[in-house]
N, C-alpha and C positions, 0 to 999 in steps of 0.2 A: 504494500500500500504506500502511495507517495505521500509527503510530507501534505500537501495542498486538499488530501482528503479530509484532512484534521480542520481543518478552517472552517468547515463550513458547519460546527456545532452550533446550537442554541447556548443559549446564557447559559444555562444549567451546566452545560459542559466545561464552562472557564471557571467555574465554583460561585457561580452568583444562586441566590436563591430561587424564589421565583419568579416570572416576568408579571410587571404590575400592570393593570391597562393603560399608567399614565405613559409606562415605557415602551410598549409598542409604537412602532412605524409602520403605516399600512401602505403597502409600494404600489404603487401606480401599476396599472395592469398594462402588459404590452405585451405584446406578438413575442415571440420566442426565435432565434436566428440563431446559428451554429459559425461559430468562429472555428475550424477545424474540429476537434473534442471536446471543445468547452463552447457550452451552451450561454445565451447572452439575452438576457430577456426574460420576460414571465415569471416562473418561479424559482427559476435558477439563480446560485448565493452571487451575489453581486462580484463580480470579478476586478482584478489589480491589474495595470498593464503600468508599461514604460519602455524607452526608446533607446535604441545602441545611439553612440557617438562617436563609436571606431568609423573610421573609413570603411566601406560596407565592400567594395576589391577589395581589403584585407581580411578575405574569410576567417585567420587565423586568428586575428586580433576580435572581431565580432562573433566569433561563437563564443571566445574566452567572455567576454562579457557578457553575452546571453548564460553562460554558464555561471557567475556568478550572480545573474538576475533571480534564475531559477534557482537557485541557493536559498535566495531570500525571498521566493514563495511566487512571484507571479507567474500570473496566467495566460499571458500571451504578451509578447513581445513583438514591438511595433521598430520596423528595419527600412531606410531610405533609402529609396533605388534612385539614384539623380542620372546615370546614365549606364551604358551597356557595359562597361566592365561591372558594375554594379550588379547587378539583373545575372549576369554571367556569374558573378561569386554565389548568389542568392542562393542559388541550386546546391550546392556544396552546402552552404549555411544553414538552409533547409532542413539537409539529412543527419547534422549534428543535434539539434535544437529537439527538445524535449517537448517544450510546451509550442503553440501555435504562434506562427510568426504571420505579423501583417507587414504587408508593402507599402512603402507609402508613395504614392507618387503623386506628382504638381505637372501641368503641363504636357508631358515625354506620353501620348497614347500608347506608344509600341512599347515602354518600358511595362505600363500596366500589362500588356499582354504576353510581353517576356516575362515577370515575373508571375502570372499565372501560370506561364509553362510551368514557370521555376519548382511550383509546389505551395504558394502563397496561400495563406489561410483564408489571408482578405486583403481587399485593394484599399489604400486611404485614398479617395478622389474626389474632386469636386465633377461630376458629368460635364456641368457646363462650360468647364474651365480646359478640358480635353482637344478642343477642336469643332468639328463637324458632326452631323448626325452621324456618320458612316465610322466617323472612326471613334464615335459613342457607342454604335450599335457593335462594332469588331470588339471595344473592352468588356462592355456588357455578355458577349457571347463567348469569350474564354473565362471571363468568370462563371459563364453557367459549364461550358463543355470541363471545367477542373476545378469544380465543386466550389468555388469562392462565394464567402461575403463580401460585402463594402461596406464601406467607412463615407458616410456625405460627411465629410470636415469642413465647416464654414467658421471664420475666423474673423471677427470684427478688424483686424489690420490688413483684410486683403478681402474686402466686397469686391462687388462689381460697381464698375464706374458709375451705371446706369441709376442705380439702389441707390450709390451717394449722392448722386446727384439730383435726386428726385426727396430724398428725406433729410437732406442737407450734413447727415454726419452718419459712424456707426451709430445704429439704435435696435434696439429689442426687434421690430417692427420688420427693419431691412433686415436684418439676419434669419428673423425666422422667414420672412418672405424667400432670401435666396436657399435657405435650407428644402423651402417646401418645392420651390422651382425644379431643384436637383433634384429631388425625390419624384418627381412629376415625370423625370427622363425617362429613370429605371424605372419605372410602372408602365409607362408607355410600352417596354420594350419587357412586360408582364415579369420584371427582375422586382423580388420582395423580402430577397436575402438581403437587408440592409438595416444602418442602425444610424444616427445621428450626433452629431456634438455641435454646436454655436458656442464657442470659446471666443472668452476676450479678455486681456490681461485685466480690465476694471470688475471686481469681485459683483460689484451691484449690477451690472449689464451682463453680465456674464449669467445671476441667478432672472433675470427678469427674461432675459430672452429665452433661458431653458422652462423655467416657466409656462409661459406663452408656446413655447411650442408642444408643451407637455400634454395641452388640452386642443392640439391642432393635428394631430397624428400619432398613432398608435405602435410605431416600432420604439425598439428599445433605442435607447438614449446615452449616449458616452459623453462623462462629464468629465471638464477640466478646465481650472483657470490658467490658459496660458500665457505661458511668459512670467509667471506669476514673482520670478526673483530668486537670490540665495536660500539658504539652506533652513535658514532659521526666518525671515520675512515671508519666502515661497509657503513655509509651510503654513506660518499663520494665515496669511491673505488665502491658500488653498483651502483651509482646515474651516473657514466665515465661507467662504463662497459654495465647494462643494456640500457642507456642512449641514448648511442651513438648506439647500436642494435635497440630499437623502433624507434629513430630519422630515422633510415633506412627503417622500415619500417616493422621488425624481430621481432615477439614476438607477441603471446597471451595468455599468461600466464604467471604470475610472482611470484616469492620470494622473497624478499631480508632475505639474510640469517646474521642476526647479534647477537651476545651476547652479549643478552639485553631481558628486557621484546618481551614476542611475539606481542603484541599489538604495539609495537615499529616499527617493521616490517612491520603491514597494514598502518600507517600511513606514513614512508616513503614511500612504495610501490605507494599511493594514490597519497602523495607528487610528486612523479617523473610522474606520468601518467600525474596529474595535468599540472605541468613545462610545458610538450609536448600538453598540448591541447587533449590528446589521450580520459582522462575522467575527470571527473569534481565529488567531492562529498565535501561535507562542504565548510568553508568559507573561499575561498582563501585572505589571508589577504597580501598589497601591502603595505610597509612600508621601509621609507627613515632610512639611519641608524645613522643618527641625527647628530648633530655637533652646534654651538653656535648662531645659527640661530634658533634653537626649543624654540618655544614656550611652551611644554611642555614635559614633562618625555616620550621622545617615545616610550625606549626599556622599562622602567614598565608597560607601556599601554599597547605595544602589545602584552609582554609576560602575563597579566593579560586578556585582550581580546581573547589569543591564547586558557588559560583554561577555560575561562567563555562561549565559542565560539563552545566549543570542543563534544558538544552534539544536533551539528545541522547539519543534514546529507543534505538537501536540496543546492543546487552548489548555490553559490552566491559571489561575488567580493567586499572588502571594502579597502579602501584606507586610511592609518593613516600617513599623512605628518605633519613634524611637522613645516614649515616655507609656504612659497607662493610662496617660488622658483620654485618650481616642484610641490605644493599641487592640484592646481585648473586644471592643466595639466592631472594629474593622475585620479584626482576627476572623468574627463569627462568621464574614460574608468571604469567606478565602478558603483556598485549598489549603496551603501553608503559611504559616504568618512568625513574626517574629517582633516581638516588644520589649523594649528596652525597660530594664528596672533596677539599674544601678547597681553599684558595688562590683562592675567589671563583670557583668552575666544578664542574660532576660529570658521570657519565655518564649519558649516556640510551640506554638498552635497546631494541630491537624484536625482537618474538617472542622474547621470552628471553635475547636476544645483545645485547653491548654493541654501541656501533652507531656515536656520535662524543660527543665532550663538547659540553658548552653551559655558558657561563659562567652565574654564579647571577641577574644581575639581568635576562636576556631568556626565561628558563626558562619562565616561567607562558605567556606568549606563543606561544613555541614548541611545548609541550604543547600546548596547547589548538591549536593549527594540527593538531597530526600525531594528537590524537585526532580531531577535525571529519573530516580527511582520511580515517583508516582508516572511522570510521564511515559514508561515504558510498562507500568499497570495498566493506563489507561489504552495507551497503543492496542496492547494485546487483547483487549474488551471489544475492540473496534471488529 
């Protein structure tokens, strides 16, 4: 069983109690489309994606990265064919890659349909940005003759003139307009394997246009504020804009687009599903952000428990408080938990119950034993 089967538990699986009705999110009902093996849409668990940055001719250098994408859990892997050495490697890069690779292509028709040779899960394309109807209709028909979806990608920094010109800037309005236009193509051409995103680096145009298109058409939906920024900014501006769209109930598919490692990206992506309850994958760790009441080093702890932790895919909840104000409170709703009580020792919790003490300086160690442990319980339940 692959690490990515673990992810898609309910609450109960990560050690939360039970699901309250104020906690529920009721997801937007949409058509269901197949990204290669992984399902995208409907009731399938909301999926992680993110994007190589190798040079895509350097087969060697972009499977290593797609290999360590799927390390850290995503579910399809979105790959830029800019030109025919590109599309040429694709096919190599194809037969390495675990999870489903999409193509992305701008402009280049015949790229899209070399990389359907290639083995492409799915095409990113805007229809109307391709050319002519003819060599609409040629991308359209090798993504049917070799099984592909698409990607309609519309991007508030690259409308069509005409849209800006008529509504005088990007707005919610023109974007879902040119979203629906492209979607009008492939219908045309009876093509219904398709999914949607209107991204725009501004958090609020970004959820107003997804919005609006939410109650305008029925396929599934890939969300992402692009362009969104580093590491630590990308995420918060990603974490308000997609956020507040899943919290609604908008979204089965996701990006966070930041400049930073790509692995960066599955981990917040994970992060935010996490927050919402939506999916669950490693070990969500609950920790106080310490003050003169800690018994011991919390923020060394967790940040050392966050990378010693960092290779355990199975959803699990551990609690690291560092006093008893809030410790044994917290403790209840955890798998493992661990409270600080002074005199160089705290207790450590399972299932909610205090369990024995452990002194503070063998602590991380023993943690890290008894999450390893439960998580290979649970594995084997699965």
């Amino acid at each position: 069983m692959s690490a990515h089967d673990h992810s898609d538990k309910g609450p109960d699986a990560a050690g939360l109690a039970h699901v309250r009705p104020w906690r529920m999110i009721q997801r937007r009902p949409s058509r269901k489309i197949r990204v290669g093996s992984v399902e995208v849409g409907g009731d399938a668990p909301i999926t992680v994606q993110s994007m190589t940055n190798t040079l895509t001719s350097d087969a060697g250098a972009t499977i290593d990265q797609i290999r360590q994408l799927e390390e850290a859990g995503a579910d399809i892997v979105r790959v830029s064919c800019p030109d025919v050495e590109s599309t040429a490697a694709f096919k190599t890069i194809v037969k390495a890659a675990k999870v489903p690779l999409v193509a992305d292509i701008h402009f280049h028709y015949k790229r899209g349909i070399e990389a359907a040779q290639a083995g492409a899960a799915c095409l990113r394309i805007n229809p109307g940005n391709i050319g002519s109807a003819d060599r609409v209709r040629d991308v359209v028909q090798a993504a049917k003759d070799h099984g592909c979806s698409i990607r309609i990608g519309v991007n508030a920094g690259s409308l069509e003139r005409e849209l800006l010109e008529r509504y005088g800037e990007p707005c919610p309005e023109a974007m879902v307009e040119s979203a629906l236009n492209h979607a009008r193509i492939l219908q045309d051409h009876d093509f219904h394997e398709f999914k949607i995103s209107v991204k725009a680096s501004d958090a609020f145009l970004t959820v107003a246009a997804y919005q609006m298109l939410s109650e305008a058409i029925d396929c599934p939906l890939h969300l992402g504020v692009t362009e969104a920024g580093a590491l630590r900014t990308g995420t918060v501006k990603s974490s308000i804009g997609m956020g507040s769209l899943l919290w609604a109930g908008i979204g089965d598919t996701i990006r966070v687009s930041l400049a930073a490692d790509p692995v960066e990206e599955v981990k917040v992506g994970f992060d935010i599903l996490k927050s919402l309850g939506l999916r669950h994958r490693g070990v969500n760790i609950i920790a106080c952000p310490s003050c003169a009441r800690q018994g011991f080093n919390v923020i060394k702890t967790v940040e050392t428990l966050e990378q010693r932790l960092a290779h355990i895919a199975t959803p699990m909840s551990l609690s690291i408080i560092g006093c008893v104000v809030n410790g044994p409170g917290e403790a209840l709703y955890t798998d493992i938990g661990f409270t600080g009580g002074g005199k160089g020792s705290g207790m450590v919790y399972t299932a909610g119950k205090p369990d024995h003490k452990m002194d503070n300086d063998h602590m991380i160690d023993h943690i890290v034993e008894l999450v390893e442990a439960r998580a290979a319980v649970l594995k084997a339940q699965v």
